[in-house]
C-alpha positions in Angstrom: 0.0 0.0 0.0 1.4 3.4 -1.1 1.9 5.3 2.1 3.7 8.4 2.3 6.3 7.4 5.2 7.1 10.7 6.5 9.7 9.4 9.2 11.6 11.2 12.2 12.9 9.0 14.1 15.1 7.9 17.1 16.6 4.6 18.8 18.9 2.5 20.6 22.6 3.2 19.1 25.0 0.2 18.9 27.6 3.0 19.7 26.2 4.6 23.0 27.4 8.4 24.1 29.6 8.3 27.0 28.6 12.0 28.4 26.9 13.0 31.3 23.7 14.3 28.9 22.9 11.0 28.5 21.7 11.0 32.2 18.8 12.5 31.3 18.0 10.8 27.9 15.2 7.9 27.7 17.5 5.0 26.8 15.3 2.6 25.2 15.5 5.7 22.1 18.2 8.0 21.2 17.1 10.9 18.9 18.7 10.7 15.7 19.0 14.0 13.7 21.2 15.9 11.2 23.3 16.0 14.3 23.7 12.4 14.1 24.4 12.2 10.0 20.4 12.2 8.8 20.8 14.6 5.9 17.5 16.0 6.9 15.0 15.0 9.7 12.0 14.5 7.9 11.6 11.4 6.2 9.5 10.6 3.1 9.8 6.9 2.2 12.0 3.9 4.3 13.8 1.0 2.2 15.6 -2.0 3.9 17.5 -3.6 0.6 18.7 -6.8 0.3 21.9 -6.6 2.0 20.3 -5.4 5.6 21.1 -1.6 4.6 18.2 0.3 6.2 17.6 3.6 3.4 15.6 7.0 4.2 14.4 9.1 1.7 14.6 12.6 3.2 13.1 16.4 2.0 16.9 16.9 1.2 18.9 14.0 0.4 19.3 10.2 0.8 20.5 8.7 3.5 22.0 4.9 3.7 22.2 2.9 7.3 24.7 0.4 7.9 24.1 -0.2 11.2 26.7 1.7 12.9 26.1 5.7 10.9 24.5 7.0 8.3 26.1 7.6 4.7 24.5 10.4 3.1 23.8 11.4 -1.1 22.8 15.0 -2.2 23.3 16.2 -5.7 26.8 17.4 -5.9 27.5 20.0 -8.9 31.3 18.4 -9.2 30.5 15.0 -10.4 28.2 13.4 -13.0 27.6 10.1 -10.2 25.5 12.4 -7.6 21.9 11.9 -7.6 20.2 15.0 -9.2 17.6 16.1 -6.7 17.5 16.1 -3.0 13.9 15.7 -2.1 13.1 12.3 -2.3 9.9 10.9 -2.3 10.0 6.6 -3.2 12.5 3.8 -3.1 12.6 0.9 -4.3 15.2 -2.3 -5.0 14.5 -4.1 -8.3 15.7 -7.8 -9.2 19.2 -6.6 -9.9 20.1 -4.8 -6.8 20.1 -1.7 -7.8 17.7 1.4 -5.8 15.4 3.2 -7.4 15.1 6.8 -6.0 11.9 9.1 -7.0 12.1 12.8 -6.4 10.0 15.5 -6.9 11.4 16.3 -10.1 12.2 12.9 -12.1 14.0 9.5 -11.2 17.1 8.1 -10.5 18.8 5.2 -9.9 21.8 4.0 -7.7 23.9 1.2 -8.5 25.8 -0.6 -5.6 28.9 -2.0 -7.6 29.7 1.8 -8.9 28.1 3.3 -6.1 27.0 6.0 -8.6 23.7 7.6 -9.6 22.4 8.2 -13.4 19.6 10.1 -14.3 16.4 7.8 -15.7 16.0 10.1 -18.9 15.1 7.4 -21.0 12.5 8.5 -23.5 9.0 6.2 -23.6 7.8 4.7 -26.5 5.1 7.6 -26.6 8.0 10.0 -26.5 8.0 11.3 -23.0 9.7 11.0 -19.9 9.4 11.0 -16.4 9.5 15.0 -15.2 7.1 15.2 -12.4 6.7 14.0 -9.0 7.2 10.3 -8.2 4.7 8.5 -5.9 5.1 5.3 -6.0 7.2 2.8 -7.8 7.0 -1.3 -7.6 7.0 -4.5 -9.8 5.2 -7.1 -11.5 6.3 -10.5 -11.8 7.2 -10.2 -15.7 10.5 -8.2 -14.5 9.4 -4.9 -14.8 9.0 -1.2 -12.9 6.1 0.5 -12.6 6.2 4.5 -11.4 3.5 6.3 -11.0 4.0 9.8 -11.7 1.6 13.0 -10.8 0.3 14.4 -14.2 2.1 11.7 -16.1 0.0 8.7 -14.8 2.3 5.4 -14.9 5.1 4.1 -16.5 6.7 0.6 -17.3 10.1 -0.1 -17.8 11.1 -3.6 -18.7 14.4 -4.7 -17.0 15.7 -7.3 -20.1 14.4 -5.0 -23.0 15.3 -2.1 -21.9 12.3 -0.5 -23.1 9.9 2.0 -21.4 6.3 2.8 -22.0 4.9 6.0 -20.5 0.5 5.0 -20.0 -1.1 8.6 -19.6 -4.4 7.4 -18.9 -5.5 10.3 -20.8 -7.0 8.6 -23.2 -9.9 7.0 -20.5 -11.7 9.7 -20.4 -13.2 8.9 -16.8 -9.6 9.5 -15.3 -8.5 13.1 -14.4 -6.9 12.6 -11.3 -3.0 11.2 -10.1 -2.5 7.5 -9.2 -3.1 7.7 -5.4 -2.0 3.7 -5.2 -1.8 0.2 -7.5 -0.8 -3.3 -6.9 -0.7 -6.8 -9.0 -3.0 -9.5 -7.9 -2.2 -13.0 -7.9 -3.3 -13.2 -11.9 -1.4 -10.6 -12.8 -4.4 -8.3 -13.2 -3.4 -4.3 -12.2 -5.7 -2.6 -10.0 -5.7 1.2 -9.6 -6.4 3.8 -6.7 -7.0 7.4 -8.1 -7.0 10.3 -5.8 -11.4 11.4 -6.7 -11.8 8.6 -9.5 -12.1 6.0 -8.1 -10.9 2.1 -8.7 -10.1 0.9 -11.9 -8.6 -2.6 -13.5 -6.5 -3.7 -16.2 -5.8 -7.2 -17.7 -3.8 -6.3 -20.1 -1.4 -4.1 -18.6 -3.4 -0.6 -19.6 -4.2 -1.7 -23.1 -7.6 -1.0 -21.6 -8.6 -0.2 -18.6 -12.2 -0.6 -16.4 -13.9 0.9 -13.5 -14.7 -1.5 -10.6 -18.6 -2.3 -11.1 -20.2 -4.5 -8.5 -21.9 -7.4 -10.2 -25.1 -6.7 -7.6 -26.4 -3.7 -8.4 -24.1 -3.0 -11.8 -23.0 0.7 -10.0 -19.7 2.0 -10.1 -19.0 1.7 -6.4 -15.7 3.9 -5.9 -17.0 6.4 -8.5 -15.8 10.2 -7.4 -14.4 8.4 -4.2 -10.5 8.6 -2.9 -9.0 5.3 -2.7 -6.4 5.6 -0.1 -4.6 1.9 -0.2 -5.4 -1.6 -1.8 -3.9 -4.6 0.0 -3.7 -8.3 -1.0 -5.4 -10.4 1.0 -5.6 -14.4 1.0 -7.9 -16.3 -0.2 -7.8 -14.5 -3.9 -8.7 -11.2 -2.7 -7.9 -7.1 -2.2 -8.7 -5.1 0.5 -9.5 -1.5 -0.3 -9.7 1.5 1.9 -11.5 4.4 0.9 -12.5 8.0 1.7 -16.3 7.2 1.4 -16.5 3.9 1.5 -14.4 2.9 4.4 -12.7 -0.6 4.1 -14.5 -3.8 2.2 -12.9 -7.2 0.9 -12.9 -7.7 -2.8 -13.5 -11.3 -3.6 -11.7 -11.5 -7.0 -13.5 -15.1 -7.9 -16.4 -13.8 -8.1 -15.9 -10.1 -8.5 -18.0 -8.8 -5.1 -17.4 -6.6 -3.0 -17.9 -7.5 0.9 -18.7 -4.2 3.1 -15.9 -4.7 6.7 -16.2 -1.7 7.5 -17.8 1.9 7.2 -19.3 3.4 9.8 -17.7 3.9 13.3 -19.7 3.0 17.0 -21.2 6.3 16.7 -22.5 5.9 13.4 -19.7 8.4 12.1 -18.4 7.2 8.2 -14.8 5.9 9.0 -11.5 7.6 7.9 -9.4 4.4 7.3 -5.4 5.0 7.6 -3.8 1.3 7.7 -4.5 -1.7 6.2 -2.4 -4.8 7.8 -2.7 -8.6 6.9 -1.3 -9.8 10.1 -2.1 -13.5 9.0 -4.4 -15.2 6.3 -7.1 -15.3 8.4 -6.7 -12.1 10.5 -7.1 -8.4 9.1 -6.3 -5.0 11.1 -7.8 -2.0 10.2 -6.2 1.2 11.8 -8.3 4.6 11.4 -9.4 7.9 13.0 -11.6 6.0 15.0 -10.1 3.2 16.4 -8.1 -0.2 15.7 -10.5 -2.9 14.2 -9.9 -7.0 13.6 -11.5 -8.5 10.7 -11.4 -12.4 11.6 -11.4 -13.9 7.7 -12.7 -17.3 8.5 -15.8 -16.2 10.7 -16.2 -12.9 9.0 -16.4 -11.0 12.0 -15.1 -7.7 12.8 -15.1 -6.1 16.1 -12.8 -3.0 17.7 -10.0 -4.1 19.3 -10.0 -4.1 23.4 -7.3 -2.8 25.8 -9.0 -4.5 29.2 -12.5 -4.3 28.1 -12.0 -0.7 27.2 -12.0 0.8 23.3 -8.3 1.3 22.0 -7.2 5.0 21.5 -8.2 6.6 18.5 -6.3 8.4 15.6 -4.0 5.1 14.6 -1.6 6.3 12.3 -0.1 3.0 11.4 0.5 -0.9 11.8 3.7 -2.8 11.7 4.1 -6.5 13.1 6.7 -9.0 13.3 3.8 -12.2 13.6 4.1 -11.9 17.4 3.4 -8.9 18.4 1.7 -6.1 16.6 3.4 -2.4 17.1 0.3 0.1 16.4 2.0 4.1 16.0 -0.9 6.4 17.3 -0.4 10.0 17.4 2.3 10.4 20.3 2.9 7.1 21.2 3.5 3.5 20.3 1.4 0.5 21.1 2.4 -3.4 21.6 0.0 -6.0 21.2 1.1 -9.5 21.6 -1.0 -12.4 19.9 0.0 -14.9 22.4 -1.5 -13.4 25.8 -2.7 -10.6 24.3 -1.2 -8.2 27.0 -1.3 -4.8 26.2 1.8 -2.2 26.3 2.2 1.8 25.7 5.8 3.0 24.8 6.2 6.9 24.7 9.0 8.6 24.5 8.9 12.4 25.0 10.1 12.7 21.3 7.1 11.6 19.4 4.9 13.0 17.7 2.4 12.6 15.3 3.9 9.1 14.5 3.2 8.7 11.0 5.1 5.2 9.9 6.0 1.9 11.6 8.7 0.0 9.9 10.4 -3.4 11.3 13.9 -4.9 10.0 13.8 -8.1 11.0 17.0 -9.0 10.3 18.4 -6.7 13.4 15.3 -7.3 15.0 14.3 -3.6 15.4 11.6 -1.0 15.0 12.1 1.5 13.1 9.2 4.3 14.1 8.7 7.8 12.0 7.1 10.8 13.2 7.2 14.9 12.6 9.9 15.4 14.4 12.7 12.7 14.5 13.2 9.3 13.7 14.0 6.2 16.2 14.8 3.4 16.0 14.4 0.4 18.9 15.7 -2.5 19.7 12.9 -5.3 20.2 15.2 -8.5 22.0 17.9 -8.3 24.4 21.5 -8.0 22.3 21.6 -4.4 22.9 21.6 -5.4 27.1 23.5 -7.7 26.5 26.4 -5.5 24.4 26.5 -2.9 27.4 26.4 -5.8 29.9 30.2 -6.4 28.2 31.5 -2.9 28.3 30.0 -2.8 32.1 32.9 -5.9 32.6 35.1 -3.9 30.6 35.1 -0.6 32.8 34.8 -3.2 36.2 37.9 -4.9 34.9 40.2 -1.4 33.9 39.0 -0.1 36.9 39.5 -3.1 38.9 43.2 -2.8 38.0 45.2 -0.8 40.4 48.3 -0.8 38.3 45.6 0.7 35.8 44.0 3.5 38.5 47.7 3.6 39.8 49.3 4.9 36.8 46.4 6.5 34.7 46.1 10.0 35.1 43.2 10.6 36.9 41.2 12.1 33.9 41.1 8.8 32.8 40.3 7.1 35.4 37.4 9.4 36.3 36.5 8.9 32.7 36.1 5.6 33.1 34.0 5.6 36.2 31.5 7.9 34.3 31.5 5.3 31.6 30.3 2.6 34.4 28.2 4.9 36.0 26.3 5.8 32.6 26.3 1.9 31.3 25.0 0.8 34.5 22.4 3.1 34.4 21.6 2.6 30.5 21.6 -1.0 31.4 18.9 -1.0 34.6 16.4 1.5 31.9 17.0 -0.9 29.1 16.0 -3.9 31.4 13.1 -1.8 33.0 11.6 -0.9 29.0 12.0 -4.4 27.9 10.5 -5.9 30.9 7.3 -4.0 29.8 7.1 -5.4 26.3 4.4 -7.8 26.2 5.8 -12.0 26.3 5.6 -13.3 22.7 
């Protein structure tokens, strides 16, 4: 689902700051800013690439995580390899390895083995080229890219051929509006999300292209309606979130659509924000009003519970690593575990309108966006367990008296602040973990 993941963020650093500030931090985060290496601190679109590198697209510049810093790209007037423009908006990895970067004016692509950027100026077969704004980019499963592009609707470029085709939609008279989202089902078919036209299908990879028309009552159902994200579901079907017609399952056997949801407790239409498929037979629905659970095999949807009570409203977004789900509301985080279904708040004084929940399982971290920074936290017990091993490293220098002997005592206080800070930064760490939920 095309989401625009503005992300500021902030979290546990595998190199921890030995100062006395850090006294007064929350330990579970650290803030990470431009003073840190982020080019920028807004964040527009987060990439984890096949190698574990963690990307942010930023309002000015690139930005590439290996774990330890950040590696930033701006354009750089000197050399021909920069990228071109700073404000990116999408990423994406294709088959090859190499990252696709949209901007806000055009596209670019980065290749790892040259570690260089070339403009995408390749001309379509309908004589044009991508200019605008990107908003989204993705594949199929015949090896291509698709970008969709404001005023230029989408393109496809075919990795093997080399060939691009620029499809306007200009020519369906029923579009006027940009690409708000699109995703491949299973058959290959393309489905459509425009921002006031509705949904629309193609078979045949926009040789033609079709509104959605329910088979019950022959209506156009998304008609003048913002569709805000289409997810595949199991069981041969999309989910779609709209403005107007809040979320329903699209059975794609037999073409219906299946109302989930549309109108809140209080009869209020429902503003839906997230669509997660936490399992083939479980949906979440996060919105203005509420988190919901669609339960596939009974079809059943009820509003989630926190001890009887309704969960907070205004959920920004839904992230989960199959045991627990990580639910970014508008200053805080929540953790939901499947198991026991226990219930856990984190806040940090740093958040903010959390806007995107992003988890990189191969560190197992959280990576958690918001207006303001970004963060990023650790989720198992390796980070306790690294500043369990520098504790024994200050205990042992300090535990040397030919060391506090000879040292000059600068040093040696030095190294006593160290304990005094990683002891501290070990008892938080223990306390924040110990409220996670038990998977």
């Amino acid at each position: 689902m095309k989401k625009a993941l503005v992300l500021l963020v902030s979290f546990i650093c595998y190199q921890i700051v030995c100062h006395a500030q850090v006294m007064d931090e929350h330990y579970y985060f650290k803030n990470l800013s431009v003073q840190n290496g982020l080019s920028q601190n807004t964040v527009n679109t987060i990439l984890q690439d096949k190698q574990g590198f963690m990307w942010f697209g930023t309002k000015d510049g690139l930005n590439r995580y290996d774990g330890l810093s950040f590696r930033k790209f701006k354009h750089d007037d000197r050399t021909r390899r920069s990228i071109g423009n700073n404000f990116i908006t999408a990423l994406y990895e294709d088959s090859k390895g190499d990252i696709w970067v949209g901007t806000d004016v055009g596209l670019y692509i980065y290749n790892p083995e040259k570690d260089s950027f070339r403009h995408f100026a390749e001309l379509s077969a309908e004589n044009t080229k991508i200019e605008h704004t990107v908003t989204a980019i993705s594949g199929d499963n015949k090896g291509c890219v698709w970008v969709a592009v404001e005023s230029q609707g989408l393109f496809c470029y075919d990795l093997e051929e080399g060939t691009l085709q620029n499809h306007t939609l200009k020519n369906f008279s029923f579009i006027s509006t940009n690409v708000q989202s699109f995703v491949f089902d299973n058959s290959g078919t393309l489905w459509i999300g425009c921002y006031g036209d509705g949904l629309f299908y193609s078979k045949d990879r926009l040789q033609t292209l079709h509104p959605y028309v329910s088979p019950v009552d022959d209506q156009k159902t998304y008609e003048n309606d913002v569709v805000i994200g289409l997810v595949k579901g199991a069981y041969n079907c999309l989910y779609i979130g709209s403005l107007k017609g809040g979320v329903k399952e699209l059975n794609l056997t037999s073409n219906k659509l299946h109302d989930l949801l549309s109108k809140d407790e209080s009869g209020e239409a429902v503003f839906c924000r997230e669509l997660l498929v936490a399992s083939d037979n479980e949906l979440w629905i996060g919105a203005e009003s509420g988190l919901y659970i669609y339960n596939v095999e009974q079809d059943e949807l009820r509003p989630a519970l926190i001890r009887g009570k309704d969960f907070p409203r205004n959920i920004q977004s839904l992230a989960t690593d199959q045991k627990n789900l990580y639910i970014g509301m508008k200053d805080e985080v929540g953790c939901y575990s499947f198991a026991t279904s226990d219930y856990q708040v984190i806040s940090h004084p740093e958040f903010f309108y959390i806007s995107t929940l992003m988890l990189d399982s191969s560190e197992n971290t959280l990576w958690i966006g918001n207006a303001r920074h970004l963060h990023r936290m650790n989720l198992d017990t390796k980070e306790i367990e690294r500043v369990d091993g520098e504790i024994a490293k200050c205990n042992a220098k300090l535990g040397n008296e030919r060391f506090v002997a000879r040292a000059p005592s600068a040093v040696v206080e030095q190294e006593r602040t160290r304990l005094a800070n990683f002891t501290d930064l070990a008892s938080k760490l223990r306390e924040q973990l110990a409220k996670l939920p038990a998977a």
